[in-house]
Residue frames as qw, qx, qy, qz and C-alpha x, y, z in Angstrom:
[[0.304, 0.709, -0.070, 0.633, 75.74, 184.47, 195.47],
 [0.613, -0.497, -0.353, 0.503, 77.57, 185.94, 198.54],
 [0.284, 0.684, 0.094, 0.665, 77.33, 189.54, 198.90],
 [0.475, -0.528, -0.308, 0.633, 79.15, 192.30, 201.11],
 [0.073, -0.986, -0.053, -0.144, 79.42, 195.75, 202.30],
 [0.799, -0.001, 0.067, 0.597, 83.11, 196.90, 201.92],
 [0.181, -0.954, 0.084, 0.223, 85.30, 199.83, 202.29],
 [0.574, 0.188, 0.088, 0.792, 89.00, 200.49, 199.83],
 [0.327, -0.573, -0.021, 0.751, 91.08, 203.26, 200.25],
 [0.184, -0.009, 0.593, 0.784, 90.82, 203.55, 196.18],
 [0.135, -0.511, -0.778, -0.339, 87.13, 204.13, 196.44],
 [0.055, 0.453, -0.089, 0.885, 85.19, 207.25, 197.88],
 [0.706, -0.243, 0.037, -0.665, 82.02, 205.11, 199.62],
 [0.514, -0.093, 0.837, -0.163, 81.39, 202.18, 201.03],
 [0.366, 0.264, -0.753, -0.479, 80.84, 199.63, 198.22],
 [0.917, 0.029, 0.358, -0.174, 78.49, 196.31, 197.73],
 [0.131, 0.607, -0.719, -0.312, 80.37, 193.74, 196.40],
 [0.963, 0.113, -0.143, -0.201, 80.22, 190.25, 194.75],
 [0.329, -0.711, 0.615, -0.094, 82.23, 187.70, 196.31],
 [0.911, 0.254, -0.302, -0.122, 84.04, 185.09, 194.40],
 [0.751, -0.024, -0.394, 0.529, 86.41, 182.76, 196.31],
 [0.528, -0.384, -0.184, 0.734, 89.16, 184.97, 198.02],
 [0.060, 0.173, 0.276, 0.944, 88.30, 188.48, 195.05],
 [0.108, 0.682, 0.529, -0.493, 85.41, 191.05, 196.02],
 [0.393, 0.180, 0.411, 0.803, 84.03, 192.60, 193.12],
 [0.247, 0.188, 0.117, -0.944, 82.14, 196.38, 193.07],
 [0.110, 0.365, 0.826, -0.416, 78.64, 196.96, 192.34],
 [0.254, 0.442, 0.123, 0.851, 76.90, 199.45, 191.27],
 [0.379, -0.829, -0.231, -0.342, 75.23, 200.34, 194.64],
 [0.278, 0.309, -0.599, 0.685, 76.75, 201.49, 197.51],
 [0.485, -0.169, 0.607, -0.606, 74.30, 200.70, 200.09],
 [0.078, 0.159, 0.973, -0.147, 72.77, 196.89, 200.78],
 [0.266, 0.468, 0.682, -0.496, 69.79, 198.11, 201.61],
 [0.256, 0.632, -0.223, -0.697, 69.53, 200.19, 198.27],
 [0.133, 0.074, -0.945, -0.289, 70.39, 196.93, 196.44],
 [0.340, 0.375, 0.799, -0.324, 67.34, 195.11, 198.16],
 [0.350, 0.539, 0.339, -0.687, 65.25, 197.92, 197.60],
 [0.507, 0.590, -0.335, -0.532, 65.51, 198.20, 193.70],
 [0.256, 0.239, -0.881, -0.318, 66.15, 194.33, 192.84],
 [0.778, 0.001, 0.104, -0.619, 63.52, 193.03, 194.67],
 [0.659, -0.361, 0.645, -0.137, 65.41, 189.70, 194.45],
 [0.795, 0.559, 0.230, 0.056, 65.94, 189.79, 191.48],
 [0.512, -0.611, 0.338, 0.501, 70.16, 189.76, 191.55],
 [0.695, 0.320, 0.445, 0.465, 70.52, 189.19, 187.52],
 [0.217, 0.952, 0.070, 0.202, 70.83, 193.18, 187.22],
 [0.560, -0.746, 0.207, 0.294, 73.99, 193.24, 189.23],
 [0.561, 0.813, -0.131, 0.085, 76.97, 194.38, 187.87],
 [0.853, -0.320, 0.152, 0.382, 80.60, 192.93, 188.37],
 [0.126, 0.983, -0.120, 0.054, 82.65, 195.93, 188.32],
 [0.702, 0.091, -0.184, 0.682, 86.98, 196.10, 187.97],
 [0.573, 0.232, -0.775, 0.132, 88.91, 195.92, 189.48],
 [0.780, -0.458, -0.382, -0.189, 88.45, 193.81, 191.86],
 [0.042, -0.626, 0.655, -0.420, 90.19, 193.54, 195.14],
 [0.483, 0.138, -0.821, 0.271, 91.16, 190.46, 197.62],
 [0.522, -0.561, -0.620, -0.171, 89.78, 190.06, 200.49],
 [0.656, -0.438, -0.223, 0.573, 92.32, 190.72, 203.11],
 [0.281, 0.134, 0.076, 0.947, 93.12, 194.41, 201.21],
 [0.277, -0.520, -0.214, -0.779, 89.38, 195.73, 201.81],
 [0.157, -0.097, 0.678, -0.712, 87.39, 196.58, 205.23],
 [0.253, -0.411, -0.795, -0.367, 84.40, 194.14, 205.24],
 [0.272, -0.206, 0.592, -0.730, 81.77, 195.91, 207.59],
 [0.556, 0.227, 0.781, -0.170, 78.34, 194.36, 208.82],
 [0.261, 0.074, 0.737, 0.618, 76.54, 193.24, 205.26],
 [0.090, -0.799, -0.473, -0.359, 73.21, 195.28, 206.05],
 [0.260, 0.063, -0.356, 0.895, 75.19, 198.19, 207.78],
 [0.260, 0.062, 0.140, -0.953, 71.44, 199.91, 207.75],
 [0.058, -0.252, -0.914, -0.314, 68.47, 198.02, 207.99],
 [0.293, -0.507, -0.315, -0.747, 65.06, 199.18, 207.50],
 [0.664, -0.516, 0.234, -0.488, 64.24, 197.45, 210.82],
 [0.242, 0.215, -0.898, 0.299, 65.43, 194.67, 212.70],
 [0.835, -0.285, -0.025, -0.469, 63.03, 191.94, 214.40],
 [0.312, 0.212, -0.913, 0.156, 64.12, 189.44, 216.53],
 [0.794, -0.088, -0.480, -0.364, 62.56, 186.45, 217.11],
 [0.431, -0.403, 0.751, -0.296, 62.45, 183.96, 220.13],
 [0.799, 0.139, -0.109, -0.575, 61.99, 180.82, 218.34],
 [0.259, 0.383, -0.872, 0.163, 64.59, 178.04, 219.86],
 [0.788, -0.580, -0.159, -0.133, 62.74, 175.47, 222.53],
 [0.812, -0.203, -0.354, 0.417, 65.92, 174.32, 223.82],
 [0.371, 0.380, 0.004, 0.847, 66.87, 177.94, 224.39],
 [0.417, -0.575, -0.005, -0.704, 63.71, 179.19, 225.98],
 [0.849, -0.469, -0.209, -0.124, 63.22, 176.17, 228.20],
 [0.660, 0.239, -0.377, 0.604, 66.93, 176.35, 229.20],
 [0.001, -0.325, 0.235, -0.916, 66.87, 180.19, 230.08],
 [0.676, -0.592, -0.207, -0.388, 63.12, 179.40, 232.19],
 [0.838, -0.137, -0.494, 0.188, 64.66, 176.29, 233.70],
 [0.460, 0.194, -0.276, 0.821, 67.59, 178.67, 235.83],
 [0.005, 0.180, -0.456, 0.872, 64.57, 180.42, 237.38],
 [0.013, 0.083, 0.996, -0.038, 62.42, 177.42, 237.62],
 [0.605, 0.464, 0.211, -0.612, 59.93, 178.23, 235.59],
 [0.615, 0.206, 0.738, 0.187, 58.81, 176.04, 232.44],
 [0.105, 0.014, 0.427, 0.898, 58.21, 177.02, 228.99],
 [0.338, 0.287, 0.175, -0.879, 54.88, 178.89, 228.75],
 [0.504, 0.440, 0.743, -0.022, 51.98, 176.97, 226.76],
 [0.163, 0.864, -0.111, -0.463, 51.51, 180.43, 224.99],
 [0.090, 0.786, -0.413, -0.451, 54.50, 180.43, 223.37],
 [0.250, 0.153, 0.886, 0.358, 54.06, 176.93, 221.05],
 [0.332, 0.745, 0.451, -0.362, 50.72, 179.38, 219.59],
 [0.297, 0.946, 0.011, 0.127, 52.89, 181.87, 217.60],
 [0.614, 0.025, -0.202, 0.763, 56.73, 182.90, 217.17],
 [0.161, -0.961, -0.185, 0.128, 56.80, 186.11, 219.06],
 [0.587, 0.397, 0.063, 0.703, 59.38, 188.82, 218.31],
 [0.213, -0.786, -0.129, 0.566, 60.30, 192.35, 219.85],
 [0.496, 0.762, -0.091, 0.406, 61.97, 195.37, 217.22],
 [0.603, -0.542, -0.009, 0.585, 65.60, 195.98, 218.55],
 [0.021, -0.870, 0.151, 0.470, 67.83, 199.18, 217.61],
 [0.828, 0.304, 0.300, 0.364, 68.56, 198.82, 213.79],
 [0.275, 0.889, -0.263, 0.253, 71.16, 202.05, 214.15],
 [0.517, -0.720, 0.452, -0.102, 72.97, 200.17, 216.41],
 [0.955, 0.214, -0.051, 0.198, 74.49, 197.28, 213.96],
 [0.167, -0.765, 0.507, 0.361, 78.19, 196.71, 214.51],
 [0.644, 0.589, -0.451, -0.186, 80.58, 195.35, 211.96],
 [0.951, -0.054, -0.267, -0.148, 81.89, 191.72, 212.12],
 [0.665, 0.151, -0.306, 0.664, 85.35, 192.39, 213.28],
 [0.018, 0.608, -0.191, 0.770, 84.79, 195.77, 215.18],
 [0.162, -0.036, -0.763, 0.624, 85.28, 196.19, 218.96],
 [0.402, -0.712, -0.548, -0.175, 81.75, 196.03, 221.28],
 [0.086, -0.302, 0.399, -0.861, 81.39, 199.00, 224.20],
 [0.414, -0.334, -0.826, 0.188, 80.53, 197.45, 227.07],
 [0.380, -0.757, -0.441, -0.297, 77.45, 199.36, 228.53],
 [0.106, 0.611, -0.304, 0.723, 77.88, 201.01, 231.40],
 [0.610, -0.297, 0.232, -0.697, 75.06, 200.53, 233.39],
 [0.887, -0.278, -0.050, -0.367, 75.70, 196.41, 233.08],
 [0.221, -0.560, 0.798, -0.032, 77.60, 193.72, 234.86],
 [0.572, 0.025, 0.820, -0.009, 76.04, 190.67, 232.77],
 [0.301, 0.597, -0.497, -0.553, 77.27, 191.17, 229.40],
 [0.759, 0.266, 0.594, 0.015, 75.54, 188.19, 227.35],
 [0.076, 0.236, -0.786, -0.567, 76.14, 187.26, 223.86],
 [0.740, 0.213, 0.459, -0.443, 73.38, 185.71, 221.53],
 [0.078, -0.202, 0.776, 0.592, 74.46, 183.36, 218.80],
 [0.592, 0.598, 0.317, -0.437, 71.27, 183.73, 215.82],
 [0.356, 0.165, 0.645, 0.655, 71.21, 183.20, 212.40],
 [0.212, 0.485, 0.363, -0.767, 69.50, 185.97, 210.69],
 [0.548, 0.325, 0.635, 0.437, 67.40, 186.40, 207.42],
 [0.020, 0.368, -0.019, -0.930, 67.34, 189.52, 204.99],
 [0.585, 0.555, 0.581, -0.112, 63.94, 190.25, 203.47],
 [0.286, 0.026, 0.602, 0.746, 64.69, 190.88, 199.53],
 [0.096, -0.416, -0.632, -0.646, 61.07, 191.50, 198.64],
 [0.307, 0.060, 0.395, -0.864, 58.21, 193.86, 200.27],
 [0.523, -0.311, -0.650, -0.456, 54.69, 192.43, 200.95],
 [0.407, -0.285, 0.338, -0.799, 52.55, 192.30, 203.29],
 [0.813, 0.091, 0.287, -0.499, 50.47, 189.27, 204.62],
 [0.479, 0.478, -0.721, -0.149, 52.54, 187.26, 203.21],
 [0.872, -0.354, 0.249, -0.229, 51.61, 183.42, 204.19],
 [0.523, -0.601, 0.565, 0.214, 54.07, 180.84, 205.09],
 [0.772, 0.352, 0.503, 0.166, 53.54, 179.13, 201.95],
 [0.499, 0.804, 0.222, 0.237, 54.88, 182.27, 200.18],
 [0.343, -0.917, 0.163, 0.121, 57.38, 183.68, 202.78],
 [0.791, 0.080, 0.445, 0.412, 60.34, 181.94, 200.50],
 [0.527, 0.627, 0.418, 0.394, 59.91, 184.31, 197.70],
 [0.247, -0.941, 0.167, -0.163, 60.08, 187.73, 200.20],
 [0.806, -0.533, 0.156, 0.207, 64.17, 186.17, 201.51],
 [0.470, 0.843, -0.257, -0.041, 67.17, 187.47, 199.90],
 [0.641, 0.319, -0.605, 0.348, 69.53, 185.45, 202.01],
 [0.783, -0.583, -0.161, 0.144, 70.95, 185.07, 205.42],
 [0.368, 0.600, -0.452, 0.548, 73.90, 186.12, 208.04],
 [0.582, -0.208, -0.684, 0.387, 75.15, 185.43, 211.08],
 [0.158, -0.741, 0.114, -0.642, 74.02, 187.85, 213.96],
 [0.456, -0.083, -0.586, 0.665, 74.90, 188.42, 217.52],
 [0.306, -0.763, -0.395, -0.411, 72.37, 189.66, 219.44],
 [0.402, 0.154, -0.540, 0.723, 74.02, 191.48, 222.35],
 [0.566, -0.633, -0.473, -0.236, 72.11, 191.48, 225.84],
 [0.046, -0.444, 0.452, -0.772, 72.39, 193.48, 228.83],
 [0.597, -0.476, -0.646, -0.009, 70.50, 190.79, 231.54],
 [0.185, -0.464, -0.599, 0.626, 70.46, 192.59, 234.53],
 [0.246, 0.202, -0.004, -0.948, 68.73, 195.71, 232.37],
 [0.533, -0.155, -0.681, -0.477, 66.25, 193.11, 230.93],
 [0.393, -0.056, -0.865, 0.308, 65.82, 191.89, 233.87],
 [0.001, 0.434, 0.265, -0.861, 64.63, 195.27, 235.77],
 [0.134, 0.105, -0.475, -0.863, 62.74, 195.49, 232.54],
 [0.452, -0.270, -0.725, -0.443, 60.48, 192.51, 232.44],
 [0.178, -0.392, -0.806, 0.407, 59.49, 192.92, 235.72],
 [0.173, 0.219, 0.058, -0.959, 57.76, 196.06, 234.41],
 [0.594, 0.347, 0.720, -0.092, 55.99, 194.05, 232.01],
 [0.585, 0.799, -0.004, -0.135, 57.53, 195.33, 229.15],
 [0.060, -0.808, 0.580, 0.082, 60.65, 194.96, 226.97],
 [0.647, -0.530, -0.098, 0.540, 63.41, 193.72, 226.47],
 [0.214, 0.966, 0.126, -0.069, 64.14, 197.68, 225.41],
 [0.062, 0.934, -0.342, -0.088, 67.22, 199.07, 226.74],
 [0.838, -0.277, 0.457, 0.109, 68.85, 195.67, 227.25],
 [0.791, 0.244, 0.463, 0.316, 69.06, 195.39, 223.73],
 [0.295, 0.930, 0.206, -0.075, 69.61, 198.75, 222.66],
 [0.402, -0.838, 0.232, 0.286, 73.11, 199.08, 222.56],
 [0.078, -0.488, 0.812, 0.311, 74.71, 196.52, 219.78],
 [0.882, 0.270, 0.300, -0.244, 73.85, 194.06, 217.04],
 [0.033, 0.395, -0.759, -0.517, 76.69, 192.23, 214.80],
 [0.864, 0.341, 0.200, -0.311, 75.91, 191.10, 211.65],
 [0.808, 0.041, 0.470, 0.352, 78.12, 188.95, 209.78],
 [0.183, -0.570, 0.352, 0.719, 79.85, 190.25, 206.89],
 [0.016, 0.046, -0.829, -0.557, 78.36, 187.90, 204.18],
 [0.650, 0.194, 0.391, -0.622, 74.66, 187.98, 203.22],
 [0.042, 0.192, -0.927, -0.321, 74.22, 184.50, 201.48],
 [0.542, -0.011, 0.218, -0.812, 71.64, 184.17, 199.27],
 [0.866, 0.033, 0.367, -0.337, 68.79, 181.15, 199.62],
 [0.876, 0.424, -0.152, -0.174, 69.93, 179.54, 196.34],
 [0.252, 0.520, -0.761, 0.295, 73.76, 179.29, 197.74],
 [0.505, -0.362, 0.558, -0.550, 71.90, 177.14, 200.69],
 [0.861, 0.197, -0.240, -0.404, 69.23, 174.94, 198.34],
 [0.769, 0.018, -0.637, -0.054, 71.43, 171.56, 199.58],
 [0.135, 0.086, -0.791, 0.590, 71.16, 172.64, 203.08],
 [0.537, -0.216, -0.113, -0.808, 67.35, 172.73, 203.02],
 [0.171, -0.083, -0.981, 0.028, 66.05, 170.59, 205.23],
 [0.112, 0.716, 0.684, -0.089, 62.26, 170.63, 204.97],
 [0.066, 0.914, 0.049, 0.397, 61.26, 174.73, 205.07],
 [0.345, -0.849, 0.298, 0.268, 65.19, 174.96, 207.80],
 [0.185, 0.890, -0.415, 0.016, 68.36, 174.96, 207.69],
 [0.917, -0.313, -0.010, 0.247, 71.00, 172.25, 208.43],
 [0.534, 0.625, -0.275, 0.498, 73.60, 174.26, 209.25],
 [0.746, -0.279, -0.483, 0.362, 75.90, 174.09, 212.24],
 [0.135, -0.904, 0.077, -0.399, 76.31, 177.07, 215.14],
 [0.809, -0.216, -0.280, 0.470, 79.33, 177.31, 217.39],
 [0.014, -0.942, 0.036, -0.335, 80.10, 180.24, 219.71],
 [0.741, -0.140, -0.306, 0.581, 83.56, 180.75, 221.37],
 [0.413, -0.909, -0.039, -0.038, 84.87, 182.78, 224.34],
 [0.005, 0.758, -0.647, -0.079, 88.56, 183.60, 223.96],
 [0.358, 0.462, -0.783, -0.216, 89.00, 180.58, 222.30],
 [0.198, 0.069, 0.929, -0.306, 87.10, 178.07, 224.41],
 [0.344, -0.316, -0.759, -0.454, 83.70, 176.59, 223.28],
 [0.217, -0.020, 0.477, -0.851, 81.02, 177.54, 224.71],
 [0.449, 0.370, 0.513, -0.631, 77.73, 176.63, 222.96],
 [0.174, 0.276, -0.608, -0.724, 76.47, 176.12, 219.79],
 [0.688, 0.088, 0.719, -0.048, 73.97, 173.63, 218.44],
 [0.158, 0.190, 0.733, 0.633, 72.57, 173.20, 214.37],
 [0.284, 0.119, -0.021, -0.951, 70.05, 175.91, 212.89],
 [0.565, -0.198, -0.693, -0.401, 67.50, 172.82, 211.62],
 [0.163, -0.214, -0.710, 0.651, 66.62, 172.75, 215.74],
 [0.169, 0.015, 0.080, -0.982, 64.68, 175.95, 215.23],
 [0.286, 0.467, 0.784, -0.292, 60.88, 175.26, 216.41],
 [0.450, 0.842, 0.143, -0.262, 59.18, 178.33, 214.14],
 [0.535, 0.333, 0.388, 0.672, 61.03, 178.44, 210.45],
 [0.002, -0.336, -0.015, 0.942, 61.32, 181.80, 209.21],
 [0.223, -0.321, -0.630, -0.671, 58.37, 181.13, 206.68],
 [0.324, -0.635, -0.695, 0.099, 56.39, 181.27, 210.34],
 [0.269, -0.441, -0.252, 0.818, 58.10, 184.16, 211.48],
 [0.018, -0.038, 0.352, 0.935, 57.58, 186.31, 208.03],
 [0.238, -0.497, -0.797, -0.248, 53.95, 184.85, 208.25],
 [0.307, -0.643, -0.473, 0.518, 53.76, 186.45, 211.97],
 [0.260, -0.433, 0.111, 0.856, 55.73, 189.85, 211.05],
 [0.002, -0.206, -0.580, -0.788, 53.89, 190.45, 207.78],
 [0.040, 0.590, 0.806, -0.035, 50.46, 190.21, 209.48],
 [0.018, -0.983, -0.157, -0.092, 48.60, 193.77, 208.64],
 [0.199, -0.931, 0.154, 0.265, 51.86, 195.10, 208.37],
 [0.800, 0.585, -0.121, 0.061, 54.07, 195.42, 205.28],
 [0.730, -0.224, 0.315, 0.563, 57.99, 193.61, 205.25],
 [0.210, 0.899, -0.264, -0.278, 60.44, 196.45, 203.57],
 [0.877, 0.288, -0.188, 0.336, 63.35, 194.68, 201.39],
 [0.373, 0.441, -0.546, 0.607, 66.42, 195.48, 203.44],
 [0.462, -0.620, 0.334, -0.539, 65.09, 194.05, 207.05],
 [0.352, 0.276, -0.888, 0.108, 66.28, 192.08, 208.83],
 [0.838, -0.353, -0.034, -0.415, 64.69, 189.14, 211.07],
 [0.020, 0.440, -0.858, 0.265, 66.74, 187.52, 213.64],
 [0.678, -0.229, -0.662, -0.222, 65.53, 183.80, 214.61],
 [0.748, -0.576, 0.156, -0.292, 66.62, 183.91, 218.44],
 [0.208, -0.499, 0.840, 0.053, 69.12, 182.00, 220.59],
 [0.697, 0.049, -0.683, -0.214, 70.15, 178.64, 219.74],
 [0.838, -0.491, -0.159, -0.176, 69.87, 176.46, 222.04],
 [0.746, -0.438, 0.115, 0.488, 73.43, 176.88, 224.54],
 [0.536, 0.375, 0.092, 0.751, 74.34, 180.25, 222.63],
 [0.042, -0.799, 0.059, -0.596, 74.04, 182.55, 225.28],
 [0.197, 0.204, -0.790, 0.544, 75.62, 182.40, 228.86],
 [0.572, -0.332, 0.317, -0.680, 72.08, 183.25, 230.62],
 [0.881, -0.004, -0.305, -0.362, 71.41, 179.40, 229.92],
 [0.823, 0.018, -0.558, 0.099, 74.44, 178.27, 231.47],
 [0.611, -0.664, -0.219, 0.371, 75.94, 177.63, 234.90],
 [0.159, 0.930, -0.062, 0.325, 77.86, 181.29, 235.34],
 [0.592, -0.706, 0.341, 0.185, 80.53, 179.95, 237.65],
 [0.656, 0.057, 0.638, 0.399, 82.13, 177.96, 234.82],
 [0.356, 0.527, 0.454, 0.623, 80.76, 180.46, 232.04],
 [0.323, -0.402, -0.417, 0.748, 81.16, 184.14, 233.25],
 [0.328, 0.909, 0.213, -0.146, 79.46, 186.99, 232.09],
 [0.560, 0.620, -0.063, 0.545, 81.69, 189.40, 229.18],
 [0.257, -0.770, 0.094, 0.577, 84.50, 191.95, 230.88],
 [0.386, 0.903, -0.117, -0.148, 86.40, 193.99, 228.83],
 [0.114, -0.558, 0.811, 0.131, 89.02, 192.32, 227.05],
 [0.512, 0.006, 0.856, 0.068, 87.08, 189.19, 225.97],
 [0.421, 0.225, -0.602, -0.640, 86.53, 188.24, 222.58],
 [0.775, 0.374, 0.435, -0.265, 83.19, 186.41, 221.38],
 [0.405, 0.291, -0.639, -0.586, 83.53, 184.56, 217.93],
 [0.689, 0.361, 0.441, -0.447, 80.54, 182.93, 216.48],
 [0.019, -0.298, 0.810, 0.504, 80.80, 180.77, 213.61],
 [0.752, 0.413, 0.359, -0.367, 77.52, 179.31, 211.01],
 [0.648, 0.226, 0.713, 0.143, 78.32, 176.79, 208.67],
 [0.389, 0.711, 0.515, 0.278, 77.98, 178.47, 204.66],
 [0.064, 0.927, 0.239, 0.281, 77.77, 181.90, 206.05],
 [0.517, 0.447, -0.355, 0.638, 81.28, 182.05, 207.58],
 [0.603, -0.418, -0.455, 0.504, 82.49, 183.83, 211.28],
 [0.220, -0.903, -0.122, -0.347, 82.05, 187.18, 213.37],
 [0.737, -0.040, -0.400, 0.543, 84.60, 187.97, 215.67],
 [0.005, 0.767, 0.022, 0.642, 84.30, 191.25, 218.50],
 [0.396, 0.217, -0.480, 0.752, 86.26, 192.67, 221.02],
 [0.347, -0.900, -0.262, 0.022, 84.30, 193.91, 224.76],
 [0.130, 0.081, -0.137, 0.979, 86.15, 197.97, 225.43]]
């Protein structure tokens, strides 16, 4: 099943919808996160409401416009050891122990198509191409062997990164805070696990990632890379502390999906006026304007 968060002129609220092919049909909830909360991943209560509309006639926004929280994960090697590598440092021993994660700003989600506002305060506007999962079920402690059952699907996110405010950050020995505080896109489709089931490879994903910069390739690599699965991550995030259905958990960069990793003469930071699209395999493309 492939569900979105959607806006018609013929309608008073923003709408969930079921998406078949190219037709988006109503709900009965009008918030995502409301869905979660009361199926519990359990989608057979949903209702396919008339009439339906097309795609191109409705405003898709992100598919968890509100999430209970937002976690994001650092859990790429080729990503971490990249970004070290540039200020010749190695990848920490530490961080093969445990996926580690920060909480970024989950009022700050934009929609998949809607212009980004470039910060003020930075001149090394990054991009982060992530795949993200949405938890469906609440639980706590929840080991990896069971972290399957707590996943309502996936979407594409875009972690957006202010590096020179991270920067000034970690040298406090905290963060990253404000860096990140400004923007998250999420994807428009949340596509759940069972629409995946022949991209499973082991407990990932084999699905391809590919992030473009006004129209040039930049980065990308395949989501079945990822060193910690999300059954490690929900393992981590659950410990003494209870998952809500409608959060989200970002996985981290891939490996070559964020400029800090690459050479910056050839791959500039964002100005206003460039467009980022980010494409994942299944779960479809993001596209946002820097103003």
């Amino acid at each position: 099943m492939k569900l979105c968060t959607f806006r018609h002129p013929t309608m008073p609220t923003e709408r969930v919808g079921i998406v078949a092919g190219e037709e988006v049909f109503p709900t009965q909830f009008d918030s995502m996160t409301t869905l979660l909360e009361t199926c519990q991943n359990d989608f057979s209560m949903l209702e396919r409401r008339t009439p339906s509309f097309n795609l191109n006639e409705v405003e898709l926004l992100a598919c968890v416009p509100r999430p209970k929280s937002l976690r994001d994960f650092y859990a790429f090697e080729e990503h971490v050891r990249n970004a070290r590598k540039k200020r010749g440092l190695d990848v920490p021993p530490e961080w093969y122990d445990f996926p580690v994660f920060y909480f970024s700003n989950h009022h700050a989600i934009v929609a998949p198509y809607a212009p980004v506002k470039k910060p003020r305060s930075t001149s090394m506007l990054d991009y982060e191409l992530e795949l993200a999962c949405v938890i469906g079920k609440d639980g706590i402690n929840i080991s990896r062997e069971d972290a399957e059952a707590h996943i309502a699907g996936y979407c594409i996110m875009n972690d957006w990164s202010a590096r020179d405010e991270q920067m000034r950050e970690v040298k406090v020995g905290l963060g990253p805070a404000k860096a990140k505080d400004f923007a998250t896109t999420l994807g428009a489709f949340l596509v759940t696990k069972d629409e995946l089931e022949e991209r499973k490879v082991g407990n990932r994903l084999d699905l391809e990632m590919e992030v473009r910069v006004n129209g040039k390739r930049y980065g990308g690599g395949n989501f079945k890379q990822i060193h910690f699965s999300f059954a490690e991550m929900i393992e981590r995030a659950s410990r003494d502390a209870m998952l809500y259905a409608g959060d989200v958990i970002g996985s981290g960069t891939v490996g070559t999906g964020c400029l800090l990793e690459l050479d910056n003469t050839q791959f500039p930071y964002l100005e206003i006026g460039d467009v980022v699209e980010m494409h994942i395999e299944c779960l479809g493309s993001i596209r946002n304007q820097i103003v």
